[in-house]
C-alpha positions in Angstrom: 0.0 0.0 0.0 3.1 2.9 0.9 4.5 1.3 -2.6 1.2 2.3 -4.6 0.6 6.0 -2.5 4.6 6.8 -3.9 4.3 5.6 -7.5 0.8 8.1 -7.0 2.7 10.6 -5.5 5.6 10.3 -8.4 3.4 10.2 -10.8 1.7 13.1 -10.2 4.7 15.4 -9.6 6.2 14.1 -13.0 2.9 15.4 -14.9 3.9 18.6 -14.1 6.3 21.1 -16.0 8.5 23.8 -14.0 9.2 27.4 -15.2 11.0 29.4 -12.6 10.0 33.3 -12.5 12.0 36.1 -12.2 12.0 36.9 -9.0 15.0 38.5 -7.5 16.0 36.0 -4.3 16.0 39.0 -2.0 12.7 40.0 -2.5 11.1 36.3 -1.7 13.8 36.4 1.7 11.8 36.3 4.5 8.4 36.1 2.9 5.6 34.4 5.6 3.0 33.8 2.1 3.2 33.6 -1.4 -0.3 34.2 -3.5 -0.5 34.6 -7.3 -3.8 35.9 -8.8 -5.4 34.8 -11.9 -3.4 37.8 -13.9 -0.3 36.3 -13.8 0.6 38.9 -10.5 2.2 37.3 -7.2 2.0 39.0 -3.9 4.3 38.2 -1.0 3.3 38.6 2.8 6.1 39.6 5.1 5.7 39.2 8.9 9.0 40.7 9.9 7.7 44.3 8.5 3.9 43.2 8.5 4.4 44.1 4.1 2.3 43.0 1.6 3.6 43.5 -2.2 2.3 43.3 -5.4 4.5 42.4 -8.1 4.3 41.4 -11.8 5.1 38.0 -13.5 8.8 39.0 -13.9 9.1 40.5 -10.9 8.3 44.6 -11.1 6.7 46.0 -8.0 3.6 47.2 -8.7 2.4 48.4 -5.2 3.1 48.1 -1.4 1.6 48.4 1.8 2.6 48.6 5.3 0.8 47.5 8.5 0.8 48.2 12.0 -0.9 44.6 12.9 -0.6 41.0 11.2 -3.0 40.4 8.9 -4.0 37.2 7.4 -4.9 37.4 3.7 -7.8 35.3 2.6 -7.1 35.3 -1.0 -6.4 37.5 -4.5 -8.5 35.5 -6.3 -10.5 38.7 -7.0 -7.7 41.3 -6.9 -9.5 44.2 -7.3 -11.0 43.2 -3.7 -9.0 41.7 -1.7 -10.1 41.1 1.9 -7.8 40.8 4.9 -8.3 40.5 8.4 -6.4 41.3 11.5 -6.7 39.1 15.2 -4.8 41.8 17.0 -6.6 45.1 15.4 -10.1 43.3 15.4 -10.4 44.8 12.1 -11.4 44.0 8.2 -9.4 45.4 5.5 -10.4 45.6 1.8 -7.3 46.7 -0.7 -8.0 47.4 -4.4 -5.3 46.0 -6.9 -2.9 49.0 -6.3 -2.9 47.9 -2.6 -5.1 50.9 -1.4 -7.2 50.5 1.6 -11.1 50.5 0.3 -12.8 50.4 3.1 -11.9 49.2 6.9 -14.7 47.7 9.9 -13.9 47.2 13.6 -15.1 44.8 14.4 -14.6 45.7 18.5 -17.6 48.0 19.1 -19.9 45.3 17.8 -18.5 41.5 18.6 -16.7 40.0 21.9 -13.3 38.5 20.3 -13.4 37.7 16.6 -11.0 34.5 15.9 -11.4 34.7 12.3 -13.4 35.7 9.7 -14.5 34.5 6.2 -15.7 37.0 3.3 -18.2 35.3 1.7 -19.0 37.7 -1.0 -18.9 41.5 -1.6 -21.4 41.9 1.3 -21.5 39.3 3.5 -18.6 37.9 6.1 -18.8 35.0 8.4 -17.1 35.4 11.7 -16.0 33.2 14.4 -16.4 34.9 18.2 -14.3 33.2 20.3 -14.8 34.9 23.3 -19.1 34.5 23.6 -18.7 31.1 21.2 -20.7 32.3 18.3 -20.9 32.0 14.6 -22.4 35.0 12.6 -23.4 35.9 9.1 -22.6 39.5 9.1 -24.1 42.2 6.8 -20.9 44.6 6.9 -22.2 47.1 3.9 -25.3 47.9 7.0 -23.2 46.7 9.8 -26.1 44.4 10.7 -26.1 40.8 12.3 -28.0 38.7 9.7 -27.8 35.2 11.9 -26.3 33.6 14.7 -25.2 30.1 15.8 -23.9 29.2 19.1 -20.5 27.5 18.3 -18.7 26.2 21.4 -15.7 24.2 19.6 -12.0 24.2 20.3 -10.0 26.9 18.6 -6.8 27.0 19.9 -4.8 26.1 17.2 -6.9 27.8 14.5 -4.8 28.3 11.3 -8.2 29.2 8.9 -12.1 28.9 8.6 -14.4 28.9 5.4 -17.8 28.6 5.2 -20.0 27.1 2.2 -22.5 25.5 1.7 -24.1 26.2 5.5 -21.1 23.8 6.3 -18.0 25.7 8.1 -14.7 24.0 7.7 -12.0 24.6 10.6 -8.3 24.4 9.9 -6.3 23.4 12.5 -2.7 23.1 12.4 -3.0 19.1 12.1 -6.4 19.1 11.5 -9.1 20.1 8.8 -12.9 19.2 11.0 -16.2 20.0 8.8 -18.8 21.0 11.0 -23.2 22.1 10.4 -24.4 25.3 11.9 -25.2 23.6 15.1 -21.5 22.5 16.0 -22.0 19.2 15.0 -19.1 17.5 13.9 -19.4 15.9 10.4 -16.0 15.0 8.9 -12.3 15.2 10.7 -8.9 13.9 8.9 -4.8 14.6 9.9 -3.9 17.1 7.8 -0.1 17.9 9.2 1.5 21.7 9.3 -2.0 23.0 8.0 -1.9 26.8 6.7 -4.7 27.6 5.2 -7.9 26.9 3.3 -9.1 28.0 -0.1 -12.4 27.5 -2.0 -12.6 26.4 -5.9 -16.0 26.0 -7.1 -17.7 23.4 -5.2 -13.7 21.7 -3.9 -12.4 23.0 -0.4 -8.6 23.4 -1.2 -5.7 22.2 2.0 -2.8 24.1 1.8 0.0 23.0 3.9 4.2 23.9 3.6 4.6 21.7 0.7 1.3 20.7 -0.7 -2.4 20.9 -1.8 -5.2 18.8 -1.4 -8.7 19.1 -2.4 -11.6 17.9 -0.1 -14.8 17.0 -2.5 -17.1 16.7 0.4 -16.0 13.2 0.6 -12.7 12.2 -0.4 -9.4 14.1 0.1 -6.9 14.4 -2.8 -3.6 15.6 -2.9 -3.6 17.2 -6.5 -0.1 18.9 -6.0 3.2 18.2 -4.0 6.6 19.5 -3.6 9.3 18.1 -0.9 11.5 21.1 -1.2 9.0 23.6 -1.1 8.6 26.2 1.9 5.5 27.3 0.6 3.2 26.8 -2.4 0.1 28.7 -4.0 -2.3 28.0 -6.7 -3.8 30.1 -9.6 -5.6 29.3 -13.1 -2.0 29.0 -14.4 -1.3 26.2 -12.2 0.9 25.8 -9.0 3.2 28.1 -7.3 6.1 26.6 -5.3 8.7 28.9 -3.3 12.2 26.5 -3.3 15.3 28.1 -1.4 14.1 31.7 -2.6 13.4 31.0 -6.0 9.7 30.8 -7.2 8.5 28.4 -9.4 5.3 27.4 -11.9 4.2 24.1 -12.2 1.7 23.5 -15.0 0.0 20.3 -15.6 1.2 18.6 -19.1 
């Protein structure tokens, strides 16, 4: 059975073709997360100087934004709105694709503790209140509470959260558990040196360090995987991989 799972794992990293971008090292040095949108554009998230910066597919800088607070990114998918969220400023942060802040909500005068929070759309966030144990679906265009759940679950090694599907998936760091609205436990599985979660269509995406895996509801996948990597990405182009300060492509043949 291990013999089958690495001729599956070979396999699927020799179906893949790498193009390394032009990235100068010193720019990728020290970089906490690597995202590339679907325009070919890769940001990189610092933690040392709390930087985000956008740069084109050969490497140009193209804007740059500097924080007081961490702040996790939730994706570029749409980069002309990209939503970020801060644990230690209690706050939501909306950039447009020149890294200018849109729009800003604190979140303090209105919630307890937020954990983490989910965009789900243009309008609508879900967020996790640690501190009264509480889901809600949040109207932040009226700053109105459209629902809430009571949600008294273990969060202390909360990587990420997504919610679809009136399902909310919690990403712990060895852990991905799929839960109802009622707490209810419905799916759990290892997932080692988790990082984050992404949605593609109807597939809940896994990131970890060196790969990705797609949850279907049912099965888990890994559909890409790199050793050597220290972090990797995904856009329509294919995978991203960061390898001793070099960035890479991976495209499926």
């Amino acid at each position: 059975m291990r013999l089958l799972y690495f001729i599956l794992i070979l396999t699927s990293i020799l179906t893949f073709s790498q193009k390394k971008i032009g990235f100068d090292s010193l720019q990728l040095r020290d970089a906490q997360e690597v995202l590339g949108d679907d325009y070919g554009n890769i940001y990189i998230y610092k933690k040392k100087d709390f930087s985000l910066t956008k740069y084109d597919s050969v490497g140009a800088q193209l804007g740059k934004l500097l924080m007081t607070f961490p702040y996790k990114i939730q994706s570029v998918t749409n980069p002309l709105n990209i939503v970020m969220f801060s644990e230690n400023a209690q706050e939501i942060k909306f950039l447009d694709q020149n890294l200018n802040e849109i729009q800003k909500i604190n979140l303090s005068p209105t919630f307890g503790f937020i954990k983490a929070v989910y965009a789900e759309d243009l309008q609508f966030a879900w967020l996790i209140d640690d501190s009264n144990k509480t889901l809600f679906q949040y109207n932040f265009r009226s700053n109105s509470i459209i629902n809430s759940f009571p949600f008294n679950i273990n969060l202390q090694s909360l990587q990420d959260f997504l919610f679809y599907n009136n399902k909310v998936y919690i990403l712990l760091e060895n852990t991905l558990e799929v839960y109802n609205t009622r707490a209810t436990l419905l799916y759990s599985t290892t997932i080692n040196n988790a990082r984050k979660l992404r949605r593609n269509n109807d597939d809940i995406l896994i990131f970890n360090n060196q790969s990705i895996k797609k949850f279907d509801g049912k099965n888990l996948i890994e559909i890409f995987q790199n050793p050597n990597a220290k972090i990797v990405d995904k856009n329509n182009a294919g995978f991203l991989a960061l390898i001793q300060d070099k960035l890479y492509l991976y495209r499926q043949k």
